[in-house]
Structures are given as structure tokens and as C-alpha cells.
C-alpha positions in Angstrom: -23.4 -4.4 30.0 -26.7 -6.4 30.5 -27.5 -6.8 26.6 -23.5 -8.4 25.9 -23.6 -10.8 29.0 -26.7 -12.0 27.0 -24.9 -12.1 23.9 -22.1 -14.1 25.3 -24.7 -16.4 26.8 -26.2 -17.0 23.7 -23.4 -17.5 21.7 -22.1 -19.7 24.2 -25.6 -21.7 24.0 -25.3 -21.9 20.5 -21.9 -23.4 20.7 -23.1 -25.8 22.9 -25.7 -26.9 20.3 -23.8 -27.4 17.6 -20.5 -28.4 19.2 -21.9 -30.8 22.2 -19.3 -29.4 24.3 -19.3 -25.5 25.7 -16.3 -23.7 24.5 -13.9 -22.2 27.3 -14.6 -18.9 28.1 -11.6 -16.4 28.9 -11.0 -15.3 32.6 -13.2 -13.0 34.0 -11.0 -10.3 33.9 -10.0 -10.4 29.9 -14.2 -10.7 29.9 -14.0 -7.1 31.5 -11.6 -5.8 28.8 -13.9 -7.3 26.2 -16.9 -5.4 27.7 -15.0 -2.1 27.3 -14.4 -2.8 24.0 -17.7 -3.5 22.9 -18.7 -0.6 24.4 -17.8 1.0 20.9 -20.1 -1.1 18.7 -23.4 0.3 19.4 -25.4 -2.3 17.0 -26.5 -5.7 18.2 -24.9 -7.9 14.9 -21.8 -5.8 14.7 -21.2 -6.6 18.6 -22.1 -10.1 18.0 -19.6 -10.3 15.5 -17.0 -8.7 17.3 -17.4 -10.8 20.2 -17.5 -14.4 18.2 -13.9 -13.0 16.4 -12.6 -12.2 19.3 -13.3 -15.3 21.6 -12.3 -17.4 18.6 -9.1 -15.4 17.6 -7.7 -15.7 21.7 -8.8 -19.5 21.0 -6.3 -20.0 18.5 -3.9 -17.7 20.0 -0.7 -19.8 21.0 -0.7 -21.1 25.0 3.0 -19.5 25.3 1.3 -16.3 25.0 -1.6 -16.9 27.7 0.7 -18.3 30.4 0.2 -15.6 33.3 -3.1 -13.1 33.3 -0.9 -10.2 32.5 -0.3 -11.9 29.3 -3.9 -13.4 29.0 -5.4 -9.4 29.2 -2.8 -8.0 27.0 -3.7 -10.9 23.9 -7.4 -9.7 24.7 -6.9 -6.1 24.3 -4.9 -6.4 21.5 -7.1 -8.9 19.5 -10.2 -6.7 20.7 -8.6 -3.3 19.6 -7.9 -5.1 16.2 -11.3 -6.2 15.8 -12.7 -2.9 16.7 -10.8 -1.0 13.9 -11.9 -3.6 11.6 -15.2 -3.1 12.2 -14.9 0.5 12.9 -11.9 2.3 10.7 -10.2 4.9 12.8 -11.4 3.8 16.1 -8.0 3.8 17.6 -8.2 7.2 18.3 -11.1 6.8 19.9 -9.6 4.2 22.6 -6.9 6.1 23.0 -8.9 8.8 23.9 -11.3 6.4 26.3 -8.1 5.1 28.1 -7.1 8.9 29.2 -11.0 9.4 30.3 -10.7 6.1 32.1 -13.3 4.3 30.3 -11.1 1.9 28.9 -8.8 0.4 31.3 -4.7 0.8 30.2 -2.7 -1.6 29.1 0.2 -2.7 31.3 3.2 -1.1 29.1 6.1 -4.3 30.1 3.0 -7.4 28.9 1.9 -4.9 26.4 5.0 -4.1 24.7 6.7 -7.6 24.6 3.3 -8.8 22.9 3.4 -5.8 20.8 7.0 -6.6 19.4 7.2 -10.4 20.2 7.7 -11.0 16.6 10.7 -9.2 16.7 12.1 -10.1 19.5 12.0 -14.0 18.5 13.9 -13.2 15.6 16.1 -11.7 17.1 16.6 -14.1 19.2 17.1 -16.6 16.6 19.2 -14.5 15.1 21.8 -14.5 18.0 21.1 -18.3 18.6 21.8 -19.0 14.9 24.9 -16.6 14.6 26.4 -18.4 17.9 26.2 -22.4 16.5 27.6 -20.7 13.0 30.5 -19.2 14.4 30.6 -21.8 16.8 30.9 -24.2 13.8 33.3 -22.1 11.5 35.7 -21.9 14.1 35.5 -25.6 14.3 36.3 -25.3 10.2 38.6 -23.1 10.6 40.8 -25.4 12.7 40.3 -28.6 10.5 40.8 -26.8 6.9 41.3 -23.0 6.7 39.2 -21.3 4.2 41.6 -20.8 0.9 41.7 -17.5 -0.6 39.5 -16.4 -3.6 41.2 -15.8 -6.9 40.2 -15.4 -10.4 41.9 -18.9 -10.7 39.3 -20.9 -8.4 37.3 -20.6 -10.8 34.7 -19.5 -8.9 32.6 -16.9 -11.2 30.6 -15.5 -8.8 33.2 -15.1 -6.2 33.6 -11.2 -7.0 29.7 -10.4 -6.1 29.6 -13.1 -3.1 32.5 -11.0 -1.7 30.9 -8.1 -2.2 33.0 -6.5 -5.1 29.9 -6.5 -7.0 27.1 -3.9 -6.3 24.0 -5.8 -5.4 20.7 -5.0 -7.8 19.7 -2.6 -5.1 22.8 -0.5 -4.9 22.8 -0.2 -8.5 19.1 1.1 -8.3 20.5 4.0 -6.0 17.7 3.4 -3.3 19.2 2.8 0.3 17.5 -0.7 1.2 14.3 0.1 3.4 15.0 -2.3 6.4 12.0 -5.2 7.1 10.3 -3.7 3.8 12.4 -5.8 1.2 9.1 -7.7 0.4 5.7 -6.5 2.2 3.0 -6.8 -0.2 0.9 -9.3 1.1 -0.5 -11.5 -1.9 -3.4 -13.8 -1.8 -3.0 -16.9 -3.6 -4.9 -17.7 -6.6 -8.7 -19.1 -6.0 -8.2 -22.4 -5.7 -4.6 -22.9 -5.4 -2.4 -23.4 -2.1 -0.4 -20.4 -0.8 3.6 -20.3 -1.8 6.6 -20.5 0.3 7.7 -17.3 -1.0 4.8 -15.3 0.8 6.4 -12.2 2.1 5.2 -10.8 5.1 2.0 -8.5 5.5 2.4 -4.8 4.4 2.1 -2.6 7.8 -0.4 -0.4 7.3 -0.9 1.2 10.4 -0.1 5.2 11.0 2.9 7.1 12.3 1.8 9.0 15.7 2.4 12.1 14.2 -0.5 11.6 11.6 -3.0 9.7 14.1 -3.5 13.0 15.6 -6.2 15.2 13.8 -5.3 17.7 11.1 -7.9 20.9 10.3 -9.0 23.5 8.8 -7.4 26.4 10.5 -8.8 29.2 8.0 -10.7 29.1 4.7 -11.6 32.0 2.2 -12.3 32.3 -1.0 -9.3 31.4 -2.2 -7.2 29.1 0.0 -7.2 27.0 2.7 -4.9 26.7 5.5 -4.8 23.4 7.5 -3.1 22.9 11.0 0.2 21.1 10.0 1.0 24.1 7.7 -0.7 22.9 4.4 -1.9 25.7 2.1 -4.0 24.8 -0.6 -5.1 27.8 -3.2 -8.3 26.6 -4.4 -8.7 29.4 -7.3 -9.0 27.0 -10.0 -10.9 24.2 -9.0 -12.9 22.2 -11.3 -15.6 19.7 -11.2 -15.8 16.0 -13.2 -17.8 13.2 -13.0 -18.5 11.6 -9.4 -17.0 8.7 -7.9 -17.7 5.4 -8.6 -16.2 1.9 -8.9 -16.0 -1.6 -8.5 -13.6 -3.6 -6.3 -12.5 -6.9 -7.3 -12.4 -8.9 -4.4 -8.6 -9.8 -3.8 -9.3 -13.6 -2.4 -11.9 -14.5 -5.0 -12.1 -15.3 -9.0 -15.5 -13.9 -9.3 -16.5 -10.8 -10.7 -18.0 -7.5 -8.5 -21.9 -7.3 -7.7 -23.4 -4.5 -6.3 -22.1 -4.8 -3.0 -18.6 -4.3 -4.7 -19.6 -0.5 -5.6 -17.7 1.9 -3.8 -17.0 6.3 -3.8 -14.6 5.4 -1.2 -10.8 7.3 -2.0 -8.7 4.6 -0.6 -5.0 5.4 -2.4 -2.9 8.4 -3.4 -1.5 8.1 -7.3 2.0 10.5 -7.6 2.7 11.7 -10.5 5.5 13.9 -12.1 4.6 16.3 -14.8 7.2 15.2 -17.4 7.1 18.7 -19.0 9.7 21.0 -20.3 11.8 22.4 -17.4 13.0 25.5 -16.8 16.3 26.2 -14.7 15.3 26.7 -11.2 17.5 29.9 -10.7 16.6 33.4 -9.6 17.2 34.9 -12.9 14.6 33.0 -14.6 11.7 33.7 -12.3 9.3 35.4 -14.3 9.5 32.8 -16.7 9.3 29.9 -14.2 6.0 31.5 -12.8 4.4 32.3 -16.4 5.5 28.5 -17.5 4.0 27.1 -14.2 0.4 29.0 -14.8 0.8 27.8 -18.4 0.9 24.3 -16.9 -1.9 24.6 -14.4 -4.3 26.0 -16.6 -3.7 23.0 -18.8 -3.9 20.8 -16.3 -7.2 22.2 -15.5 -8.9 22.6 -18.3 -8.3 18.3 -19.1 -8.9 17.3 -15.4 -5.8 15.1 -14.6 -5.3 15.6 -11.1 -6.6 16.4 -7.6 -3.7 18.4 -7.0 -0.6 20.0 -8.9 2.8 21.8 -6.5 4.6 23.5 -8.7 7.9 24.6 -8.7 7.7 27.1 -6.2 5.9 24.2 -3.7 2.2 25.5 -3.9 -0.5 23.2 -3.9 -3.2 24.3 -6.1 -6.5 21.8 -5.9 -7.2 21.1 -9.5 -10.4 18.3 -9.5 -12.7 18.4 -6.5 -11.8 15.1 -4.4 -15.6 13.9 -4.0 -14.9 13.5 -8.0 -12.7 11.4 -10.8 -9.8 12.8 -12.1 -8.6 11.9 -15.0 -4.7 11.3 -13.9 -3.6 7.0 -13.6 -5.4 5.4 -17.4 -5.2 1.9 -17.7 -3.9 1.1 -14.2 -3.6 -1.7 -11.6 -3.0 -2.1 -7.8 -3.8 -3.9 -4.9 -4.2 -4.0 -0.7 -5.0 -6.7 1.3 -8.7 -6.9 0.8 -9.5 -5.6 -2.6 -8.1 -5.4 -6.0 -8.0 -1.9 -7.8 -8.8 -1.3 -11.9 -10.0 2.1 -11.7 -7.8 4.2 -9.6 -9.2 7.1 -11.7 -12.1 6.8 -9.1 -10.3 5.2 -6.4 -7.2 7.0 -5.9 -6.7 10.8 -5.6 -4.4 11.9 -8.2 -1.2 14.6 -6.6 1.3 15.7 -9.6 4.5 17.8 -9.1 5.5 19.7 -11.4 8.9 17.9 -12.5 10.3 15.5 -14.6 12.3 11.9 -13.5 13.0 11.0 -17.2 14.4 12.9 -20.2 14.3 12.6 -24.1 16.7 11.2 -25.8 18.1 10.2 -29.6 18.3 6.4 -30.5 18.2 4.1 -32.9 14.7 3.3 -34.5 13.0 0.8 -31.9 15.3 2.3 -29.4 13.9 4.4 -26.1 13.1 7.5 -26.7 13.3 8.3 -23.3 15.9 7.5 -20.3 15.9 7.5 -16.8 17.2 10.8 -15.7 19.8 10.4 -12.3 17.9 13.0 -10.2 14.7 14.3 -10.4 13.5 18.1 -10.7 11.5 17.7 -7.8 13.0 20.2 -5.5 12.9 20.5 -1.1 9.8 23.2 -1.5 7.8 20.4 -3.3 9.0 17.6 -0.9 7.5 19.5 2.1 4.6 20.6 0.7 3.9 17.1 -0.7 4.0 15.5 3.2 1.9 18.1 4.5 -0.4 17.2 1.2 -0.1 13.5 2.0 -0.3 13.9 6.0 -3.6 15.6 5.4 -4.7 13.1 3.0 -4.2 10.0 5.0 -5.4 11.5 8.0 -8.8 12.5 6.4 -9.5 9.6 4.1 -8.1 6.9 6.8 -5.3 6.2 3.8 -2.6 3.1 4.7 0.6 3.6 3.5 0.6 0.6 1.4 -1.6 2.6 -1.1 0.4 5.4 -1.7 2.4 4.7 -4.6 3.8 6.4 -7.7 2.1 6.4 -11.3 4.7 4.2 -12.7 4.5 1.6 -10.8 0.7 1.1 -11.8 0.4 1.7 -14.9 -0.1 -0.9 -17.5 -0.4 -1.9 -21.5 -3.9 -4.2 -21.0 -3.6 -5.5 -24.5 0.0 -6.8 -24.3 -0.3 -7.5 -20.7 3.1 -5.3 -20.0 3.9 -2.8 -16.7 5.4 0.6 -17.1 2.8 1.9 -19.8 3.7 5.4 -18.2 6.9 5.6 -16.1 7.0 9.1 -14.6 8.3 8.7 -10.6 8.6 5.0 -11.1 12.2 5.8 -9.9 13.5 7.5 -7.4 10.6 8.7 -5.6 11.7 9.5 -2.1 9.2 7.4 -0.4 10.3 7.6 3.0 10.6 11.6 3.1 6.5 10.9 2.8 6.5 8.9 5.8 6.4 5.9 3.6 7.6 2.2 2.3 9.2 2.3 -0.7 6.6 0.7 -2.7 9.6 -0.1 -5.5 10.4 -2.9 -3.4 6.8 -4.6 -3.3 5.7 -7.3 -4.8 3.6 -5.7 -7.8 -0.2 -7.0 -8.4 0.1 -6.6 -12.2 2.6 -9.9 -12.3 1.4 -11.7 -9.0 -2.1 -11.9 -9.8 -2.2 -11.2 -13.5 0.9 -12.4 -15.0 1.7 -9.1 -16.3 5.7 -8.8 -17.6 7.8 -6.4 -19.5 10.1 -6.4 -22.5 13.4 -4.9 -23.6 12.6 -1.9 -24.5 11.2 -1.1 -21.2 14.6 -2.3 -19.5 16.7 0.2 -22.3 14.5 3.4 -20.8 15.6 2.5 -17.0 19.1 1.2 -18.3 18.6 -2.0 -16.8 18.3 -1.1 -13.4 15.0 -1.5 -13.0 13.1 -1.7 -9.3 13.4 -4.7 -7.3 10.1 -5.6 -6.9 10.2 -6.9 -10.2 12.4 -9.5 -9.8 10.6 -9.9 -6.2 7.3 -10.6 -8.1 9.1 -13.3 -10.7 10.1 -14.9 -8.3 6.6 -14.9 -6.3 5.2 -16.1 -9.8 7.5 -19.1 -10.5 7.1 -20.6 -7.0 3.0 -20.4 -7.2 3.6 -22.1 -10.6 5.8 -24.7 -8.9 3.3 -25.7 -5.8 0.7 -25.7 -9.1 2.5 -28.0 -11.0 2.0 -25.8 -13.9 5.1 -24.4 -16.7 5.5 -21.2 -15.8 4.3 -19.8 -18.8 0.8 -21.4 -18.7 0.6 -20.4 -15.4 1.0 -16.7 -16.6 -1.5 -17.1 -19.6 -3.6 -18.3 -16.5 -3.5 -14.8 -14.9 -3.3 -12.9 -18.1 -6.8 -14.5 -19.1 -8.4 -13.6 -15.0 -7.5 -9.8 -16.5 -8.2 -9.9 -19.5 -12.0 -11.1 -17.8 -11.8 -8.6 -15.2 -10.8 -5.9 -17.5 -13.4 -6.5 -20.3 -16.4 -6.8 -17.7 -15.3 -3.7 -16.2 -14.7 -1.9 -19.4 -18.5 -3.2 -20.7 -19.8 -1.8 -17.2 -18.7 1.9 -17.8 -20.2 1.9 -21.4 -23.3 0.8 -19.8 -23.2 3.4 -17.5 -22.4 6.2 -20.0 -25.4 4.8 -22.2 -27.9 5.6 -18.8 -25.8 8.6 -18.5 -27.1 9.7 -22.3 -30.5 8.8 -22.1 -31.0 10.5 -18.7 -29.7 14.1 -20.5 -31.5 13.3 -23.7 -34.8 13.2 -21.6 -33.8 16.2 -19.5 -33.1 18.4 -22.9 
């Protein structure tokens, strides 16, 4: 307690120094709350650091919100619980815990959970506000000039889909709409340049309840594990590959990795669907289902493509060890917050199901040879295994949801700068049976930050109902190139070169590596 009074003090002497004035201090009490907190950063710079965000964060926290003390604590706790998971991933559990000890003092629930929601509760509010004036003002219409009826002679031509006789583009997709998700990806602006209007909100990437609570090892032999939310994982043919490592490209920057940038870390979860021949799923073709299925896992195997494979039958077999690559997402692009991803080989763990989304089919030469099946083979035994899989995951790895996505949306042709290289789950996917945000509807980093696009034939294999996000993403694109000043289609050639850069310097960087990798084994032998 001694040691972060003096911290305080000195930071508070150092503000005075280069400031000429001494910045205000919080009440004592929301100085208590702080102390808790900082219980949980044992080392002097890292509690230094916390403090100095903290004090200046409830700085330029809004007075509304700091009117009463029960307000004034509850902006404090929530700014230093913030801070501490930044600092400290997965310490959330650990206050939680410290609260039911006592340690940490608990949050008033009626201050805590009106600060917690406050967003939504504006909105709301505005909501209501603005749906009273407009009815307020309609009726007014209404009595001056009643609103004449639609026909196809007002010659109106979009008066069919503003009345709703026309499905929207998501209704055609066949996804229900995932409420407050429409756009969540939460895209930096180009170094240098001036965020857009269009920014969507921030992706949520905090954790259901039901996964913030621990998931173990319940048994282990030989064999197979068993973990505590039911997940059975027959480890029988696990392989090894080469270890992890990558580089992230800093997401808020134009310059290219250094050391610092290296990283093991898994940080994403890559679906895949097989896209193999499928058998019927029906009782009288058992033998041949489970014979085709070790077929297919042995395969799997012996070329290292995934972490795990669930067949038909909803077993999870680990394939790859997870400590090492697989070799399951190629030339591949996606993005969080912080950091932008080219290697999800190395940064993503790679889960396939045995299944297909997509079938073959005849066409005229230059026409798809594939099409967007309605349903996919993924059955309900897959499904559940696949949360449990995921639960597990996320729980172990500290995995947000906004990096859990499907191979199709990710992958990418890097020499004609096009998405949907590979398309298998990149429709479909039942995203919220995972516990999950339907990453469809996201703005995509292949077109927001490297101008990616995508021609006709791609539209022919999804039959022109391709995934929102797209369009989402366009629209992202032409309003950054708008505030720039710049024709669209420079602007893109802008991005497309920031890859091609990337990409390249990336690419030179594992031949390097495989060169050391050589000569190390050549001196060994």
C-alpha cells in the first residue's frame, strides 16, 4: 500500500513539473478501489502504468458520469478492471474471485449496472424520443396530405423493396440478422489518414459466463482425453510439425514487424469443412461411413492440415500438436483490434469437420465448377462436439470471439489481390450455435485494409448471394476514399501495394528462416 501511495506521489510530482499545475486526484474513496486493483500488478512499471491510464482515462471520462460517488467508484472500477486485463489477460477471473474473498470491495449492482449498459440505455432512449417527434410529425402529415398509395404507376421503382415485398440482401443470404452485430469489426484507419464516418462499432470480445469458468482435464490415457464440459479428444494419431512462430503486423501502423512483433502465441480458431466425397448418413451405410472416415483421417494426418478433424460420427481426433503449425488456412488474411494476421498457419489453430458446404457441378468453360450447396453435411453430433472443442479452446488460449472465423472468409488470391481463394464454411456456418458473432457480417480486413475485391466468377459459385460483409466493407472502402480525397480505385491500388509490401517481406522472412533451418541440419549430419 506504502510503495503505490509513493507512486501516486510521484507521478503526481511529475505532473506538476511538466504541467505547472497538479492534476486533480479522484476522491479518496475511488483511490481505495484503485489500491485494490493494483494489488494485482506485482511489478513496479506495470503498476505505474496502470495507475497513469487509469487516473487519465477517469480524467477524460464525461462529468455526467461522475456526478454522485456511487457513480464516481463505479467509473473507477470499471476503467481499473479494464486496465488490469489489459495488462494482465484473464485477470477477471481473478477479481471475481478476490471480490467473494473480500479483497476486492463489490461493486454496487444499481451504479454498476446502469454504467455497464449506459450505452444502451441512451439509445434507447433516443430511440423512443425519436420515434415520439416522428409519429408526432406524421400524424401532423397525415392530416395536411394523406400518404397516396403505391402502385406500379408512381413510378416509383424501388417502391416494392421499400415496402418490403422485396427480400433484403440478408434474407436472401438465409442467415437470421444477428442483432447489434450488423457491423462490429473495428477498423483502424490507414496510417496517416483521418478515421471515416462509416466506423462500425468495436467487436465485443469479451466471454460468455459459461466459458469464464475453468474447463479441465478430467481423465487422460493413452489414448484420449476427457475434459470437464464433456469434450473427448482421441489422441491416437497425433503428429508433430514445425513449431510456432510469426510476425504481427501492427494494425495502427504502415511499418513492417521487428523482433518485438515475433510471437508463438494461438490467438484465433480457423473452421474448416472437409469438402470430400460424402456418404449418406443413414444406418445402412455404417461400415462404410466409418472405413471412409479413417480413410480421411489418416490423410489428413499424414499432410498435417489441421489441429483437429470431428468426423461424421462427432469425434474429435487431435491431428497436429497445438504448440505446433498446421498446415490448414494457405495464403490467408485477418485481423483484431491490435494486430494484423498473415500467417494463421502459425497463429490460428486449424478445427475441420468432416463435411462439405459446396458441391460440384457442370458448366460452361469459365463457368463455376462448384456451387453453394443449401445446407451443409455438418450434422447435430459435430455441432456439439465442435462447442465443447471451441469452449475448451477459448477458455485455454484466452481466445475472443472476434477471432473465430471460418476458412472462407480468410482466404485470399495474393497475386490478384481477390477474397474467397478457398470457400469451404464461408456460408452458412452456424456461428451463434458456437457461442459466436457471425463473422459473415464483419467488415473483412482483406478489402478494408488491403483493397482486396472479388470477381464474377466468385459471385456465380455463391449465386449472387454472397455475405454481407462484403458489401459492408465496400462501403467502408469508398467512404475512407472520400475523407482522402482520393478515386476509389487509387485508393485501392494504395492498399493492394501496403500488401503486396507486407506479403513479400513476410514471404522473404520464412525463406530466410528455412535457409538457417538447412544449415543448422547440414552441420548436425
Amino acid at each position: 500500500m506504502r510503495q503505490l501511495k509513493e507512486l501516486l506521489l510521484q507521478q503526481c510530482l511529475r505532473d506538476r513539473e511538466d504541467k505547472t499545475f497538479l492534476k486533480p486526484l479522484p476522491p479518496s474513496t475511488c483511490r481505495r478501489i484503485i489500491e485494490e486493483f493494483a494489488v494485482l500488478v506485482p511489478d513496479p512499471v506495470q503498476k505505474l502504468r496502470f495507475l497513469n491510464r487509469v487516473l487519465e482515462r477517469y480524467r477524460k471520462t464525461l462529468s455526467i458520469y461522475k456526478l454522485s460517488p456511487p457513480f464516481q467508484e463505479t467509473v473507477v472500477r470499471k476503467l481499473a478492471m479494464d486496465e488490469i486485463e489489459r495488462l494482465c489477460p484473464g485477470a477477471r477471473k481473478k477479481v471475481r474471485k478476490l471480490i467473494r474473498q473480500g479483497t476486492i470491495s463489490a461493486p454496487r449492482p444499481t451504479p454498476w449496472n446502469i454504467y455497464k449498459y449506459r450505452h444502451s440505455i441512451i439509445t434507447i432512449v433516443m430511440a423512443a424520443l425519436v420515434l415520439g417527434l416522428g409519429t408526432g410529425v406524421a400524424s401532423f402529415r397525415n392530416i395536411i396530405s394523406p400518404t397516396p398509395s403505391v402502385t406500379q404507376e408512381s413510378g416509383d421503382e424501388h417502391a416494392e423493396e421499400i415496402y418490403g415485398l422485396v427480400e433484403s440482401p440478408d434474407e436472401q443470404y438465409g442467415e437470421a440478422p444477428d442483432e447489434g452485430n450488423t457491423k462490429v469489426a473495428n477498423v483502424s484507419p490507414l496510417p496517416g489518414g483521418k478515421e471515416t464516418a462509416y466506423a462500425p462499432e468495436s467487436t465485443d470480445n469479451s466471454f460468455p459466463e459459461y466459458i469464464e469458468e475453468p474447463i479441465w482435464l478430467v481423465e487422460e490415457s493413452s489414448d484420449r482425453e476427457l475434459h470437464s464440459n464433456g469434450l473427448r479428444i482421441i489422441t491416437t494419431f497425433t503428429v508433430e510439425n514445425e513449431p510456432r512462430i510469426y510476425y504481427r503486423f501492427p494494425r495502427d501502423s504502415d511499418r513492417l514487424p521487428t523482433e518485438a512483433d515475433l510471437s508463438s502465441k494461438i490467438v484465433g480458431i480457423l473452421y474448416h469443412a472437409s469438402e470430400s466425397d460424402i456418404i449418406d448418413f443413414i444406418p445402412e451405410k455404417n461400415q462404410s461411413l466409418k472405413k471412409y472416415s479413417k480413410a480421411l483421417l489418416k490423410y489428413v494426418c499424414r499432410n498435417k492440415f489441421y489441429h483437429y478433424f470431428i468426423n461424421r460420427f462427432g469425434q474429435v481426433f487431435r491431428v497436429v500438436r497445438e504448440d505446433h503449425a498446421a498446415f490448414h488456412a494457405g495464403n490467408s488474411v485477418w485481423a483484431d483490434d491490435e494486430n494484423i494476421y498473415l500467417n494463421l498457419n502459425h497463429a490460428f489453430i486449424g478445427v475441420c469437420f468432416e463435411g462439405k458446404a459446396f458441391e460440384e457441378v457442370k458448366s460452361q468453360p469459365g463457368g463455376p465448377k462448384l456451387t453453394a450447396m443449401k445446407t451443409s453435411t455438418i450434422n447435430e453430433a459435430q455441432l456439439i462436439s465442435g462447442k465443447e472443442l471451441t469452449d475448451w479452446l477459448r477458455v485455454k488460449y484466452h481466445i475472443c470471439q472476434g477471432n473465430c472465423v471460418t476458412h472462407g472468409l480468410v482466404s485470399i488470391n495474393p497475386e490478384a489481390k481477390l477474397i474467397g481463394y478457398h470457400v469451404d464454411l464461408a456460408h452458412g456456418f452456424p456461428y451463434r450455435r458456437f457461442g459466436l458473432k457471425d463473422k459473415s457480417r464483419c467488415l473483412l480486413p482483406t478489402i478494408t485494409e488491403f483493397g482486396f475485391s472479388h470477381d464474377s466468377y466468385f459471385l456465380k459459385v455463391f449465386k449472387g448471394h454472397v455475405w454481407p460483409g462484403i458489401g459492408y466493407s465496400e462501403e467502408h472502402l469508398r467512404s475512407r476514399a472520400g475523407i482522402a480525397n482520393i478515386p476509389l480505385a487509387e485508393y485501392r491500388m494504395q492498399l493492394n501495394r501496403r500488401f503486396t509490401r507486407w506479403f513479400e517481406w513476410q514471404k522473404k522472412q520464412k525463406e530466410d528462416q528455412s535457409k538457417d533451418h538447412d544449415q543448422i541440419c547440414a552441420m548436425a549430419d
